[in-house]
C-alpha positions as CSV (number, residue, x, y, z in Angstrom):
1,X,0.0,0.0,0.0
2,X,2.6,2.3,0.9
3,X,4.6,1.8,-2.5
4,X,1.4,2.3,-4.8
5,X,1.1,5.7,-2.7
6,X,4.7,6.2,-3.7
7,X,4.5,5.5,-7.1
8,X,1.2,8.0,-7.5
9,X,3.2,10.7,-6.1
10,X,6.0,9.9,-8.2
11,X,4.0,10.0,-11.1
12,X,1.8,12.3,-10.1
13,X,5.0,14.4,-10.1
14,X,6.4,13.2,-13.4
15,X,3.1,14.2,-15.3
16,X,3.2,18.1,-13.8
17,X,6.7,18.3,-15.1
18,X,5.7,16.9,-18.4
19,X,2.7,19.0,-18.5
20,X,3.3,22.8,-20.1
21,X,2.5,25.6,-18.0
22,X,1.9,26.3,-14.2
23,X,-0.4,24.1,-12.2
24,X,-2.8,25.1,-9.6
25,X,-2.3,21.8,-7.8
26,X,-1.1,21.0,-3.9
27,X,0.5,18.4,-3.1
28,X,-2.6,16.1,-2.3
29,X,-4.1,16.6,-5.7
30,X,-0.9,15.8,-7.3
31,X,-1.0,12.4,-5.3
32,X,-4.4,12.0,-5.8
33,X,-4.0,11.8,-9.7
34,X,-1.1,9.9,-9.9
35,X,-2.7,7.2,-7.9
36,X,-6.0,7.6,-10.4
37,X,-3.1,7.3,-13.1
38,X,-1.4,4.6,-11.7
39,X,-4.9,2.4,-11.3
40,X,-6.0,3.3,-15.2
41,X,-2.2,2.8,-16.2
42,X,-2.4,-0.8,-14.5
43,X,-5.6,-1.6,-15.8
44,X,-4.2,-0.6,-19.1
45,X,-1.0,-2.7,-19.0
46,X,-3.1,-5.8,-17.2
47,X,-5.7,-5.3,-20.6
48,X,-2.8,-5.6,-22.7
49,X,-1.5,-9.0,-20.7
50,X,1.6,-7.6,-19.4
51,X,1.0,-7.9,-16.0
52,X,-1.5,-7.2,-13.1
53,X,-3.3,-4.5,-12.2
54,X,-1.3,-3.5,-9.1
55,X,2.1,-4.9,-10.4
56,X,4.6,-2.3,-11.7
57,X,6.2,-3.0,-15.5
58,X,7.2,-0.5,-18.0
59,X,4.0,-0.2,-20.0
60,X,2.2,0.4,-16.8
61,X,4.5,3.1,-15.9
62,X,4.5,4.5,-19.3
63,X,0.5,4.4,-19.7
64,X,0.1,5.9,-15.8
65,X,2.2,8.7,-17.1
66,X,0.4,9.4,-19.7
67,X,-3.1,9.2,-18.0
68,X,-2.5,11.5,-15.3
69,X,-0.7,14.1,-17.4
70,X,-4.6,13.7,-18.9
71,X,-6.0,14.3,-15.7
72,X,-3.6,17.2,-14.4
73,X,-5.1,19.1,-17.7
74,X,-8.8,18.0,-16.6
75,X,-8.2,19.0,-13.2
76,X,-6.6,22.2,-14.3
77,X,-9.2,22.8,-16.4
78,X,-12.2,22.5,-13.5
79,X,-10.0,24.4,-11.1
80,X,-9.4,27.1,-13.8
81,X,-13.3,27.3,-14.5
82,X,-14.1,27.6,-10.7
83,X,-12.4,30.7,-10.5
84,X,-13.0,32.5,-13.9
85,X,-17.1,32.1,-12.4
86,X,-16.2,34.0,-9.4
């Protein structure tokens, strides 16, 4: 438990350095997606018969990346709509 919550903030990480601009994120957000990342990364990897869910191989890694440098724009984008309304 305590190395998935490692590897979501290491990839959380690694997608707000890959991702262009400034982020509004703390460092419970960044966490947050990076573990979301890590689960659709895994699920990913497991779909293409690599490996398990849970269990950490290169195309997981790779897809987790990707997916929460998806969600970092998402969440940016939500957080940047909350406060153009006020």
């Amino acid at each position: 438990m305590i190395g998935f919550i490692v590897a979501g903030l290491i990839i959380g990480a690694l997608a707000r350095l890959i991702k262009p601009g400034k982020q509004n994120l703390g460092l419970l957000a960044t966490l947050l997606l990076g573990l979301a990342g890590s689960v659709i990364g895994g699920v990913i990897a497991s779909l293409l018969g690599t490996g398990k869910i849970f269990e950490l191989n290169v195309i997981g890694f790779v897809a987790a990346v990707i997916a929460s440098v998806l969600l970092v724009g998402v969440a940016e984008g939500i957080s940047g709509r909350r406060k153009v309304g006020r």
